[in-house]
MARROMAR-612987 format. One record per atom (N, C-alpha, C, O): z, x, y. Coordinates in steps of 0.02 Angstrom, whole numbers, padded with zeros to 5 digits, always signed. Layout:
BEGIN
ZXY/...
% end
This chain:
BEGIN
+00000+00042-00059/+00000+00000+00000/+00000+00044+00062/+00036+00094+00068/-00042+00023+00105/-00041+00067+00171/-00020+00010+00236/-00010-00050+00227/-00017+00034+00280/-00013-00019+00361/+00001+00013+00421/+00039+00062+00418/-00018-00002+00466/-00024+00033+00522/+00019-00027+00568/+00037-00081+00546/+00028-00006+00627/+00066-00036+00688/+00039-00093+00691/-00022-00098+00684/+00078-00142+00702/+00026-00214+00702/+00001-00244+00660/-00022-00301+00670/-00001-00206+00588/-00005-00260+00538/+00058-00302+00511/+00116-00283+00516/+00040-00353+00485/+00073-00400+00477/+00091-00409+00393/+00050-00419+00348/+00152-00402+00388/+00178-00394+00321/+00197-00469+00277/+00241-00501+00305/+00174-00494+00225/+00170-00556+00215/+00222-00574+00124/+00200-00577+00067/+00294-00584+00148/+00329-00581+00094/+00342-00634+00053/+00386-00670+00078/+00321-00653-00002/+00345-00710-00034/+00415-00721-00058/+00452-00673-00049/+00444-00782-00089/+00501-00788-00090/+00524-00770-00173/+00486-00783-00220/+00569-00750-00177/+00612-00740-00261/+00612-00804-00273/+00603-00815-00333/+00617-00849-00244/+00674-00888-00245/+00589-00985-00288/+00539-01007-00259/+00605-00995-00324/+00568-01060-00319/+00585-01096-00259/+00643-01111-00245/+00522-01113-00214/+00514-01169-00178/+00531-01131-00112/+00512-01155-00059/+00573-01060-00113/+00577-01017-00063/+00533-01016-00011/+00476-01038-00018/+00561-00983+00066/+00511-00978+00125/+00470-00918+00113/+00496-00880+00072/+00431-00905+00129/+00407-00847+00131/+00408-00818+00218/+00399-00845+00273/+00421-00753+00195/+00430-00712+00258/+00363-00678+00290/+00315-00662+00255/+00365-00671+00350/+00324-00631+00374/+00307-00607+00437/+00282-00650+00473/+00315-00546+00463/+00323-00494+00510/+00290-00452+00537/+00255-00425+00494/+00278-00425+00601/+00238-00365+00612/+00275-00286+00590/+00334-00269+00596/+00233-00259+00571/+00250-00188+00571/+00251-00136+00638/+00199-00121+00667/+00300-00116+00654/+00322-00106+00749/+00344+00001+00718/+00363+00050+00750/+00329-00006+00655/+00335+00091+00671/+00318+00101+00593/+00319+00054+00554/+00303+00161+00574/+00272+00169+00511/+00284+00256+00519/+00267+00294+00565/+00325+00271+00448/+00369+00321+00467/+00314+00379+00421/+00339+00432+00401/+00266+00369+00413/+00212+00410+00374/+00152+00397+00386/+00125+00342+00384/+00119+00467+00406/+00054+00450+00447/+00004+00455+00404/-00045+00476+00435/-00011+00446+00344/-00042+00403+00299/-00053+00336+00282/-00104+00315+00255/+00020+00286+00307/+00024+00221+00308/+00073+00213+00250/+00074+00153+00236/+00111+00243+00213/+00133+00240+00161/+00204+00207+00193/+00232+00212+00248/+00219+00166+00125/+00300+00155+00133/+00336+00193+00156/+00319+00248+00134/+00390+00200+00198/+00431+00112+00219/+00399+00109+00283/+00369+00150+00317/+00420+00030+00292/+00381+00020+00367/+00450-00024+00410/+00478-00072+00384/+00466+00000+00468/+00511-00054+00522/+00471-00110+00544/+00425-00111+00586/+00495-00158+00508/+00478-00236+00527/+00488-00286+00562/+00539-00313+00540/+00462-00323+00619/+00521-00375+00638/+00479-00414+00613/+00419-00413+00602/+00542-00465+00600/+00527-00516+00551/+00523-00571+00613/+00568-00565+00654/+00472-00628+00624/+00458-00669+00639/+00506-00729+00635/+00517-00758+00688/+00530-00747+00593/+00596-00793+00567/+00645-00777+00631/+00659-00817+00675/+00665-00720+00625/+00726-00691+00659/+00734-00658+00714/+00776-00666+00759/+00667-00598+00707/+00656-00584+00777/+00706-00505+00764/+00722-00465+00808/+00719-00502+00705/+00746-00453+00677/+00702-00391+00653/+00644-00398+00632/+00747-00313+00658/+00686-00270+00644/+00738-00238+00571/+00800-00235+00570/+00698-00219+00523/+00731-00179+00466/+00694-00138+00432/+00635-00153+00427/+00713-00087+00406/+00666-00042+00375/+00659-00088+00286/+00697-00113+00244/+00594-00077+00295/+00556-00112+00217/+00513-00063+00161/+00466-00026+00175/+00531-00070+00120/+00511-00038+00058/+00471-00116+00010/+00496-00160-00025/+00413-00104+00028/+00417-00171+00005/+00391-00171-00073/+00376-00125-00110/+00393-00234-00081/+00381-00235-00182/+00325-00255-00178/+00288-00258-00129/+00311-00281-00262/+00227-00330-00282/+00241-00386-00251/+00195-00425-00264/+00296-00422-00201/+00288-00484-00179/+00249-00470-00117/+00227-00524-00097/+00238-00441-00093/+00222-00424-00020/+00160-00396-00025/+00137-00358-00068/+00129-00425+00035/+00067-00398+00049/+00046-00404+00112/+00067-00444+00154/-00028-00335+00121/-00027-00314+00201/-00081-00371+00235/-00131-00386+00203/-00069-00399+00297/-00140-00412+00329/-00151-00356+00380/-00107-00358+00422/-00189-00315+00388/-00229-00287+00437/-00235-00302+00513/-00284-00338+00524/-00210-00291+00552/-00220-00303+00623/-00300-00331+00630/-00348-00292+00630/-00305-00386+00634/-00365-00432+00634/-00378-00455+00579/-00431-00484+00566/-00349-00449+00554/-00375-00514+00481/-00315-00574+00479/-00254-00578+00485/-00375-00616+00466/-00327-00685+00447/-00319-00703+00532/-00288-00756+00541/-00334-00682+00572/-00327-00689+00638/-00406-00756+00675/-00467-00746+00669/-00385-00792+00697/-00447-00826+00759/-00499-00770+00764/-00478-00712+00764/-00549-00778+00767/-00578-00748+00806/-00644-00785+00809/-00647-00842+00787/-00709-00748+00840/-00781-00788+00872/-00806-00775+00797/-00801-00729+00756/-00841-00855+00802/-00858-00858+00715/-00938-00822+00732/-00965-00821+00787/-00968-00792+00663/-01029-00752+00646/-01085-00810+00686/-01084-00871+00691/-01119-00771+00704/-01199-00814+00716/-01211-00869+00679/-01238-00854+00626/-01202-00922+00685/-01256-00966+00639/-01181-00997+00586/-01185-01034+00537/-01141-00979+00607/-01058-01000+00542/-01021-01051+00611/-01027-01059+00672/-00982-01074+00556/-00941-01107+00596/-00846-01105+00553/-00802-01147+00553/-00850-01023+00519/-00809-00993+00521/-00769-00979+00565/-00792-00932+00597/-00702-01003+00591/-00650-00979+00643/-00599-00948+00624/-00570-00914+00666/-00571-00950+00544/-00513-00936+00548/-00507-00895+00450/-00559-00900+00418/-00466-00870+00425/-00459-00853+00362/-00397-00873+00339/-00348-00863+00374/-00388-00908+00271/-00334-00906+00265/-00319-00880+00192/-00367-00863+00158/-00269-00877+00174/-00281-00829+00111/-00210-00853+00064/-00152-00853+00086/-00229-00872+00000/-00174-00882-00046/-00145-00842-00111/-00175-00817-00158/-00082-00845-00096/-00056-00777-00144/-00001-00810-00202/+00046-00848-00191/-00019-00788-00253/+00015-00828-00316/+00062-00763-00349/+00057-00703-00363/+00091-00795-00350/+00159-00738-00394/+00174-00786-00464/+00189-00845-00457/+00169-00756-00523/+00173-00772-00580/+00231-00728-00602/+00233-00667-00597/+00273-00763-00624/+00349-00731-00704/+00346-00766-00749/+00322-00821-00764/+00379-00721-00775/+00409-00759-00857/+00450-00750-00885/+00464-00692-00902/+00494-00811-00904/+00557-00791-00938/+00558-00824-01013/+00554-00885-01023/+00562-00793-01045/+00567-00820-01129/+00489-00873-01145/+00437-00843-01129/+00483-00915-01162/+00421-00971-01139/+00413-00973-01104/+00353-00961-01100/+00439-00984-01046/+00424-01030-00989/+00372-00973-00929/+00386-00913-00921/+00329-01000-00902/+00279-00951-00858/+00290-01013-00802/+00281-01073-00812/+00313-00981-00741/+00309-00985-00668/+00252-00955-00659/+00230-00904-00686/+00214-01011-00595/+00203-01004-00530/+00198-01004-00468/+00181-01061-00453/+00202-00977-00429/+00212-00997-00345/+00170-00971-00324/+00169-00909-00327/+00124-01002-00295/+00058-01019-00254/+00078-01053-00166/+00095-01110-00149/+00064-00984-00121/+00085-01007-00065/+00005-00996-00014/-00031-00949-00028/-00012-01037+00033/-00048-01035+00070/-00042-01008+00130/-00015-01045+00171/-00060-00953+00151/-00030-00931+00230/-00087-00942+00263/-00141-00933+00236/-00081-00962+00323/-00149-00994+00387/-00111-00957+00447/-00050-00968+00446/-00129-00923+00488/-00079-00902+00545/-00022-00887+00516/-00007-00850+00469/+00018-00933+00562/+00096-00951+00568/+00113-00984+00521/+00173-00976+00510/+00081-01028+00478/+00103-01069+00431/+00091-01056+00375/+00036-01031+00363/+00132-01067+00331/+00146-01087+00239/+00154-01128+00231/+00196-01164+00257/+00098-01145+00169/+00138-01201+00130/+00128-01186+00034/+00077-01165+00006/+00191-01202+00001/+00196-01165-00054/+00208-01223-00075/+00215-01276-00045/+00212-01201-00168/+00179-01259-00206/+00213-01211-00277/+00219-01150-00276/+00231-01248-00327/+00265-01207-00396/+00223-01269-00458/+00215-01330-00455/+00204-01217-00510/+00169-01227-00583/+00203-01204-00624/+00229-01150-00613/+00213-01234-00682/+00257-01225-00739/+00222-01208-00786/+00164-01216-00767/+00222-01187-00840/+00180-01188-00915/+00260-01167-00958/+00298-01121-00946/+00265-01218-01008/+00291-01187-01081/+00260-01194-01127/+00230-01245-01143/+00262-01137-01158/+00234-01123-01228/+00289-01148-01304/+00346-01131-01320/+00238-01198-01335/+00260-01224-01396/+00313-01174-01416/+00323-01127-01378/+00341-01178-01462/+00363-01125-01514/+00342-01094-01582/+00356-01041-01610/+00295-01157-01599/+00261-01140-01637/+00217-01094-01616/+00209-01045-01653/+00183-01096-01560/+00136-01055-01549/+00147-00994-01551/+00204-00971-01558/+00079-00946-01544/+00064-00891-01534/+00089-00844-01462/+00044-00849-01420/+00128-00815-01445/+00136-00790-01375/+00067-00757-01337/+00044-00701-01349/+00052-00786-01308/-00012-00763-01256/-00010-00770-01201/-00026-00821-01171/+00021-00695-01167/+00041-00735-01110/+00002-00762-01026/+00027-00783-00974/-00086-00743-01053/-00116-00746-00998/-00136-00833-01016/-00177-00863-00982/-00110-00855-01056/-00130-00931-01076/-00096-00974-01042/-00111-01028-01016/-00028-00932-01048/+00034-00951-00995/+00011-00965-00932/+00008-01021-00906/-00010-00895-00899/-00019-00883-00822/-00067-00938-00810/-00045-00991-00788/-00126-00930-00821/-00184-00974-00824/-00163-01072-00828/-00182-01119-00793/-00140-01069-00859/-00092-01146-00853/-00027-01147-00789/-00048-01167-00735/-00002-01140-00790/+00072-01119-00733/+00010-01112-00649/+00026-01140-00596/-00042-01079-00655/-00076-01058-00602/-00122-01092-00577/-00153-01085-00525/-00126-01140-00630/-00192-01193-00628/-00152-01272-00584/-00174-01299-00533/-00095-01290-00618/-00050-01314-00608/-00012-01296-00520/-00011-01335-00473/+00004-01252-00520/+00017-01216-00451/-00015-01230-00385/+00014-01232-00331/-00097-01240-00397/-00151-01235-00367/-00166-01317-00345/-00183-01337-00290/-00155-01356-00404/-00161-01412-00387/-00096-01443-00361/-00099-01497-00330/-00040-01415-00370/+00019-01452-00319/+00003-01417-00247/+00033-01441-00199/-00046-01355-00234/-00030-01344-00171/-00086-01385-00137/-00082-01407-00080/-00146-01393-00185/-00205-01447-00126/-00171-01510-00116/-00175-01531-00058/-00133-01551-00163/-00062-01594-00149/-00039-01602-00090/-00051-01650-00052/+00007-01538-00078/+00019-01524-00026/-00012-01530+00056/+00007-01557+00109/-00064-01494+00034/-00092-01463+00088/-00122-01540+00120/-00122-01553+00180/-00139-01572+00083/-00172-01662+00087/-00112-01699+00130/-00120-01736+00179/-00059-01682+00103/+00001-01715+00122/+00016-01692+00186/+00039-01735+00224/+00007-01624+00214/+00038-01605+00273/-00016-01620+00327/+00005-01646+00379/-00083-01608+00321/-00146-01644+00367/-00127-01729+00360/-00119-01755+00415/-00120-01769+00309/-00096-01854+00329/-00053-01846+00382/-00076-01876+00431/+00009-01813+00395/+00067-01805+00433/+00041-01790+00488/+00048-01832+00532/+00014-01744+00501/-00028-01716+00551/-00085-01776+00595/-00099-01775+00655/-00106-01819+00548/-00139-01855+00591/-00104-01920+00625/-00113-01950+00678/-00059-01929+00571/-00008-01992+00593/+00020-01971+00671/+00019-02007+00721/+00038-01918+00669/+00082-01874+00726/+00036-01881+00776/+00055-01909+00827/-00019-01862+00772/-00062-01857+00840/-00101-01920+00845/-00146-01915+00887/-00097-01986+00811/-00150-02031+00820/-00099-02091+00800/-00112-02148+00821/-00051-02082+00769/+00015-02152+00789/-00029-02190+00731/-00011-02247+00746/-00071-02199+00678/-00098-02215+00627/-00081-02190+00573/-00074-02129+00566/-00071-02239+00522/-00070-02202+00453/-00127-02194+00430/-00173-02235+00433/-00127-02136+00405/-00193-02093+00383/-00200-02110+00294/-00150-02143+00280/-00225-02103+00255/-00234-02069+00196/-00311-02016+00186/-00368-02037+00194/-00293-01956+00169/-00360-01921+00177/-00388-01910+00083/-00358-01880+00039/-00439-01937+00080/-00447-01948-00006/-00498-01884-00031/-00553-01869-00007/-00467-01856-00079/-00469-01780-00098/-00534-01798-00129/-00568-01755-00157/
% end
C-alpha cells in the first residue's frame, strides 16, 4: 500500500453492520508512500498515526472525486464498493459497503455450509457475496425513496 498527502484512507468496520471510517492522509512518514500514515479522521476531526490492515484501502487524491465528465459521457462521479469476506467454522460473512463521496451505505450476506457438505470455501464467499450485493442494491433503493420523499413531500417507490 502506498499514499501520499491528501489521499484519502477508506476503513471498513470489524464490526457487522459497523460505520466505516474514512480520512485524509495529512503526513506520510516514508517517502516511498509506505506505512504508517497520520490521519485525520473525518468522523472526529481527529489525527492518529495508522498502520493500516486488509480492511483499508487508498483513494488517490482525485479519485472517486466530482470532476468534468469525458467528452461525449455523462460520467460525474465514481463510486466504488468494497466487500470484506470471513469465516468462522461454516458460516461465511459478508460486508459489502458502498462509498460515494461522503457517504456509505453497507449491507451484510450470510452463507452456511451444510455439514454434510464438502468445505469449499470460495462456494461460501461467492454465496455470502452474492447475498451481500443484493441487500446493498436494497439498500441503496431504500435510501434514494427517502431522498425523494425529503425533497418532493411525496411518497416515492423507485422499482428496481
Amino acid at each position: 500500500m502506498k499514499a501520499s498527502v491528501g489521499d484519502r484512507l477508506v476503513q471498513a468496520s470489524s464490526m457487522v453492520d459497523g460505520a466505516v471510517r474514512d480520512g485524509r492522509v495529512v503526513e506520510v512518514r516514508h517517502a516511498d508512500g509506505s506505512p504508517p500514515y497520520v490521519v485525520e479522521w473525518a468522523d472526529t476531526g481527529e489525527r492518529t498515526l495508522v498502520f493500516p490492515g486488509p480492511d483499508v484501502h487508498v483513494e488517490h487524491a482525485g479519485e472517486g472525486e466530482r470532476s468534468a465528465p469525458a467528452r461525449g459521457s455523462d460520467v460525474a462521479s465514481t463510486w466504488r464498493v468494497q466487500v470484506t469476506v470471513t469465516h468462522e467454522g461454516r458460516e461465511t460473512l459478508a460486508q459489502a459497503t458502498l462509498v460515494s463521496g461522503a457517504e456509505h451505505v453497507g449491507a451484510v450476506g450470510r452463507a452456511r455450509r451444510d455439514p454434510g457438505d464438502e468445505p469449499v470455501p470460495v462456494i461460501g464467499d461467492e454465496v455470502a457475496v452474492a447475498r451481500a450485493l443484493r441487500h446493498l442494491a436494497d439498500r441503496l433503493t431504500d435510501v434514494a425513496e427517502e431522498e425523494i420523499v425529503a425533497r418532493t413531500g411525496v411518497p416515492a417507490r423507485v422499482h428496481a
